[in-house]
C-alpha positions in Angstrom: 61.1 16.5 -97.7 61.4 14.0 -94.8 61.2 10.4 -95.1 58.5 10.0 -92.2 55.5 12.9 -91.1 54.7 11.8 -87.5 51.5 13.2 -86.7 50.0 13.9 -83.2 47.3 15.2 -81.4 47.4 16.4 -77.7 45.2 17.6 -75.5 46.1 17.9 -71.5 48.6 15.8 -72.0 51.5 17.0 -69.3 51.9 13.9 -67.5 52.8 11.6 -70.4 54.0 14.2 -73.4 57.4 14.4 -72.4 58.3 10.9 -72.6 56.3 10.4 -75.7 58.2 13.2 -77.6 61.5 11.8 -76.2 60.8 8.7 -78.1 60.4 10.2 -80.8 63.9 12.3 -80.5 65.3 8.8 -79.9 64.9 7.1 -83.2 67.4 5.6 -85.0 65.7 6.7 -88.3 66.7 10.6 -87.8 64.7 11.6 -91.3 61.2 12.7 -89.6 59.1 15.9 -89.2 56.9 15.8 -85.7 53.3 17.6 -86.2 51.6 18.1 -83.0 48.4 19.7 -83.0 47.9 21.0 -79.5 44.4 20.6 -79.3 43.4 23.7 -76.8 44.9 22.1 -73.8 44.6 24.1 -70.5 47.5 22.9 -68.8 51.4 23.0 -69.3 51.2 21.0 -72.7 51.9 24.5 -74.8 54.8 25.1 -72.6 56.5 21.6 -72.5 55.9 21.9 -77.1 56.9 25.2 -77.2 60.6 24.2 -75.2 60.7 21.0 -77.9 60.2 23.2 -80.9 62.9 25.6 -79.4 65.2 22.2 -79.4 64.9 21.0 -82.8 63.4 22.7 -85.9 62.1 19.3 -87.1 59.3 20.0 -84.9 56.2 21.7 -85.8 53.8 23.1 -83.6 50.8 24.0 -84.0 47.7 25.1 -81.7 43.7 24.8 -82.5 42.2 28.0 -81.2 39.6 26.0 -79.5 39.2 22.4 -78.5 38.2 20.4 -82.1 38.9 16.6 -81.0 40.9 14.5 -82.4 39.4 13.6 -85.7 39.3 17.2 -86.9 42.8 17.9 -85.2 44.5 14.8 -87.3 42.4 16.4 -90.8 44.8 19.3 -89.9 47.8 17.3 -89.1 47.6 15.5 -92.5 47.3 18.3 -94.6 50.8 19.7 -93.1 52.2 16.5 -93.1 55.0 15.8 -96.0 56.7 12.9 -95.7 56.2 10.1 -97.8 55.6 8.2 -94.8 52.7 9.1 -92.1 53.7 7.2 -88.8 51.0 7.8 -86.1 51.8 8.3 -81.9 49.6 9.3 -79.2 50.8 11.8 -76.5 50.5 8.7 -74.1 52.1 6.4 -76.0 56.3 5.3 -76.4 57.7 4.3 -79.7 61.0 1.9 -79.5 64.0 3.2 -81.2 64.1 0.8 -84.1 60.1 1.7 -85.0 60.5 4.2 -87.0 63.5 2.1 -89.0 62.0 -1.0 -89.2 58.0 0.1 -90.0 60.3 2.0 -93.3 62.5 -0.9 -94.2 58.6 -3.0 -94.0 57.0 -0.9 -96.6 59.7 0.0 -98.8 59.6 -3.7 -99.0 56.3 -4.5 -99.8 55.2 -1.4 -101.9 51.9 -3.3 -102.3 50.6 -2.2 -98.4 49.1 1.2 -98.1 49.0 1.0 -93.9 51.2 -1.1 -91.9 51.0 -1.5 -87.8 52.9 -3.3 -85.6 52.4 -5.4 -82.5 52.5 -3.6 -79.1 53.3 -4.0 -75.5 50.5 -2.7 -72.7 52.2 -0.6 -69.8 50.5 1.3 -66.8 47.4 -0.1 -65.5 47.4 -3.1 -67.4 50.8 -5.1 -69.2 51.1 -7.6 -72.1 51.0 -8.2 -75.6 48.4 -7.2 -79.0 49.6 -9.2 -81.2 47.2 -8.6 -84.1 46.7 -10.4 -87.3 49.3 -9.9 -89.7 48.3 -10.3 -93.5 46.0 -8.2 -95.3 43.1 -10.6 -95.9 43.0 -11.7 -92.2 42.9 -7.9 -91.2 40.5 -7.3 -93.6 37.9 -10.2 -92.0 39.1 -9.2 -88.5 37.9 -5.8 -89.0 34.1 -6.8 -88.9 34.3 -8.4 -85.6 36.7 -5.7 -84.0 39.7 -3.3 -84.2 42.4 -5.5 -85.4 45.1 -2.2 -85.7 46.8 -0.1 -83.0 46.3 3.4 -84.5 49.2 4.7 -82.2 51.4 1.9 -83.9 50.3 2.7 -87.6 52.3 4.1 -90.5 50.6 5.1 -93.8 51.9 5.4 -97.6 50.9 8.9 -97.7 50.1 9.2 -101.8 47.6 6.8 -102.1 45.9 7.3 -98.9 45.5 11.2 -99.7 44.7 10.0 -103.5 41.6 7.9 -101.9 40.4 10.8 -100.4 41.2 9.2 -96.8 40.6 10.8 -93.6 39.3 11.2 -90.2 35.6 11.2 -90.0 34.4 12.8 -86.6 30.7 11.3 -87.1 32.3 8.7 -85.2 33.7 10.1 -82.5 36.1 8.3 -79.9 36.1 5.3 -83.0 38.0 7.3 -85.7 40.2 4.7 -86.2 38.1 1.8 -86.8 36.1 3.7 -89.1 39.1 4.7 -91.4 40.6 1.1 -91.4 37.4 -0.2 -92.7 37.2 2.6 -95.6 40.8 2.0 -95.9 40.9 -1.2 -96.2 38.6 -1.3 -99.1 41.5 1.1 -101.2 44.8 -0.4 -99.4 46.1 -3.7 -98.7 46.8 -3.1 -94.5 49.7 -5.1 -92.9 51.1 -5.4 -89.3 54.6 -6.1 -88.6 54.9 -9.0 -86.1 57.3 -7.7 -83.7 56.5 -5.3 -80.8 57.4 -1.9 -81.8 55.3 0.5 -79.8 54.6 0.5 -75.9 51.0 1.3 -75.4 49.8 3.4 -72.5 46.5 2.3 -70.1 45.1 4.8 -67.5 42.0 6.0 -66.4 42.0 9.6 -68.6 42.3 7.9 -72.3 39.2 8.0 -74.1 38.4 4.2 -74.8 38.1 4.2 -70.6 36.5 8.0 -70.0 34.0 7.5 -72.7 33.8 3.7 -72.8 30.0 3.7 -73.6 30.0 6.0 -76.4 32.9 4.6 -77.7 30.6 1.1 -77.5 28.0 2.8 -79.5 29.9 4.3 -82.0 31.7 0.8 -82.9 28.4 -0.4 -83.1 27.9 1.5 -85.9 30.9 1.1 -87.6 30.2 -3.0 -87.1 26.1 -2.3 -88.6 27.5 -0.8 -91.6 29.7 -4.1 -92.0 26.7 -5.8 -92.0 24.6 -3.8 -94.6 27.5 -4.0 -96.9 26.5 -8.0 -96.5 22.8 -7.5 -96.6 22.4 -8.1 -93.8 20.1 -6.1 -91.6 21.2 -7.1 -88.1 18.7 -7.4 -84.8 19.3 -5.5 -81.7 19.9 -9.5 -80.3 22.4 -10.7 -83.5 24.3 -7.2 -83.2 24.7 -8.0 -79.3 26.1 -11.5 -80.5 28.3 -10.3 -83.3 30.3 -8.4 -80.9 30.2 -10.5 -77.8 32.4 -13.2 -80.3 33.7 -10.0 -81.4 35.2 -9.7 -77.9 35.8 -12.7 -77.4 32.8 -12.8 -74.6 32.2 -16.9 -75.2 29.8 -18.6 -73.0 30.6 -22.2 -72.4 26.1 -22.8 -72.7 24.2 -24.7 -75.6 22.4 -21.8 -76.2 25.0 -19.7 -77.1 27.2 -22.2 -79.2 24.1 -23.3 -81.3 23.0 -19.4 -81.3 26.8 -18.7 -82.8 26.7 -21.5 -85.2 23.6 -20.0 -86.6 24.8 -16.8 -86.9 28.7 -17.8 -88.0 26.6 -19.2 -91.4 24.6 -16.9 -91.9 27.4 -14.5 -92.2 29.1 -17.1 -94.7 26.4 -17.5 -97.0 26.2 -13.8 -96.9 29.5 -13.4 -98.1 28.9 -16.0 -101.1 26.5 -14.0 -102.2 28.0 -10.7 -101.4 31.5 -11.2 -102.2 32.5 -8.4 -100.1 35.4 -10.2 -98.1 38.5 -12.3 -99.8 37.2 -15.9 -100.0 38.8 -18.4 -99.0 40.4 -16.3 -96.1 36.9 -15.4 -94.5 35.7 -19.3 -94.6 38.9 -19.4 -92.3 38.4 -16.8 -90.5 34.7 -18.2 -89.4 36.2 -21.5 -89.1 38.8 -19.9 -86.6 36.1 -18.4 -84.5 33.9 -21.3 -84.3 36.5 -23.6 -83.1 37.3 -21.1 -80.6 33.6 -20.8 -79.3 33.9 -25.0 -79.0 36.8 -24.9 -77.2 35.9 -22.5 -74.9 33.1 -24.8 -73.9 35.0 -26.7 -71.5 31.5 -28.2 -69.1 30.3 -29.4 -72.5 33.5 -31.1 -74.3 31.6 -34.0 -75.6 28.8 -32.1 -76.4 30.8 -29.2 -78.2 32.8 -31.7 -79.9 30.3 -33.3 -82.0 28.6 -29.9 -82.8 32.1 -28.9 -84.1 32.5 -31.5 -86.4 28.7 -31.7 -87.3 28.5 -28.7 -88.2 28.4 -27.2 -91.8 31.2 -24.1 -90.8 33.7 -27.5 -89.9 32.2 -29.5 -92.8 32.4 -26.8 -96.2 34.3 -24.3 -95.0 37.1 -26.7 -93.9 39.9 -26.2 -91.3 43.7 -25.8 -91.9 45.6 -28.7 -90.0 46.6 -26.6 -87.1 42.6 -26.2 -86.4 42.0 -30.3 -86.8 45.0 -31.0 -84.4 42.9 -28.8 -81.8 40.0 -30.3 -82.3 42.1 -33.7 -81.5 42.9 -32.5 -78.5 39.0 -31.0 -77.4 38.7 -35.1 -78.3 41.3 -36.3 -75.6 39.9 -34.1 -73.6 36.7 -35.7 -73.7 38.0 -39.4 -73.3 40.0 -38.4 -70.4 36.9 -37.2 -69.1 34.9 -40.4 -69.6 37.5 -42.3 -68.3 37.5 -40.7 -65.0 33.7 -40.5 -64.6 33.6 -44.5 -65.5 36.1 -45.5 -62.8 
């Protein structure tokens, strides 16, 4: 029984395979089985697996007798797998060779998480660094304003995650991920290992850029059912405000700060009453985002500044040190300001 089941899916995927399947071969952890599901690809990607399989019998290949997409394609890969470990690459995507190592030494250490991911470097179109959150609770709040976990970076403790009856669901197509670490998350404690450990691939054929809009929607939907697990029964205009903080999207305008103050507390007092997300790590999760949305504000530091600390998310949630230092500096900031305009 190997130590690690990496599972893939591929489909069209000659330019970028090789390389991918190389890092894999390149591990310094050599205790692996490699399940590729070739997903009815119409170009060379049968030929370029079949060579690799040839090469080494940890390999196995196997071939959808018509095109399935990926959810249904990783159902299959899961019930081969039979590692104790899951690990989980794209056919775009290049694991480092201490990944594999280091992502077994992590959970053998903390038996407690279920999934663990790591950080990741951005190559090809675009470069830098995720570097998502990295404890459980934080992951957990993260997850109901955005993807918080690289699913190409991932590895899973394969019992429990088969014993919670965990999988892909294809109702949400070009999503599947997001959608399994929220049901995941409510069975297993989710981790990430703060070190980069995977180099993640942008171009113009992956699916988050080829079907960007229905990708949009389908998160959407995975974000509304957050929501209804709250009680809350989001507007088209809150749901288009949950995710523009989501993204980050903030708008330095009255409007919007008072408009995400509003709708920051509502998702607070939702929660006391709910108790659906670990308290006190979502007060400081909100906390987080509203100073963010302040800061951001850069026209209106003096105005920002005393909504920040007016406010009730500043006032009862409360703010670790870190989070009152910045706000120190939005108020030097603001006297700087002053000072020039007065002389």
């Amino acid at each position: 029984m190997p130590k690690i089941s990496v599972l893939m899916s591929v489909h069209n995927g000659e330019p970028y395979l090789p390389s991918s399947v190389e890092s894999i071969l390149r591990q310094t952890l050599a205790d692996w089985e490699l399940v590729i599901i070739d997903d009815a690809s119409t170009d060379n990607t049968g030929s370029i697996l079949a060579e690799y399989a040839q090469q080494d019998t940890r390999i196995v290949w196997l071939t959808n007798p018509m095109n399935l997409g990926l959810a249904e394609s990783l159902n299959i890969g899961l019930k081969v797998a039979r590692g104790e470990y899951i690990a989980r690459q794209d056919a775009d995507d290049i694991s480092l060779p201490s990944r594999f190592e280091e992502q077994v030494a992590f959970m053998d250490a903390h038996p407690e998480i279920g999934i663990a991911g790591t950080w990741v470097e951005i190559m090809g179109d675009k470069q830098g660094i995720w570097s998502h959150p990295i404890n459980s609770e934080e992951i957990r709040c993260a997850l109901l304003f955005y993807n918080p976990v690289t699913h190409s970076s991932v590895m899973i403790r394969r019992e429990p995650f088969v014993a919670a009856g965990l999988g892909y669901d294809r109702r949400f197509v070009n999503a599947e991920d997001y959608a399994l670490w929220v049901r995941a998350s409510r069975h297993l404690a989710l981790g990430t290992i703060p070190k980069v450990l995977l180099r993640y691939r942008v171009h113009s054929e992956q699916v988050s850029r080829k079907f960007e809009q229905s990708q949009q929607h389908t998160v959407a939907e995975i974000q509304l059912g957050q929501l209804r697990d709250l009680n809350i029964d989001a507007t088209p205009d809150e749901l288009a405000l949950h995710r523009q903080i989501g993204q980050r999207m903030y708008l330095p305008t009255r409007s919007f700060i008072l408009q995400s103050e509003k709708w920051l507390y509502k998702l607070y007092l939702a929660n006391e009453a709910q108790k659906v997300y670990p308290e006190p790590a979502f007060c400081r999760y909100l906390a987080w985002r509203w100073r963010a949305i302040c800061r951001a504000a850069t026209p209106l530091r003096l105005w920002a500044l005393a909504r920040f600390w007016r406010s009730p998310l500043s006032k009862n949630i409360g703010l670790k040190a870190k989070m009152r230092l910045s706000a120190i500096y939005m108020w030097e900031v603001a006297v700087q300001m002053l000072r020039r305009l007065r002389f």
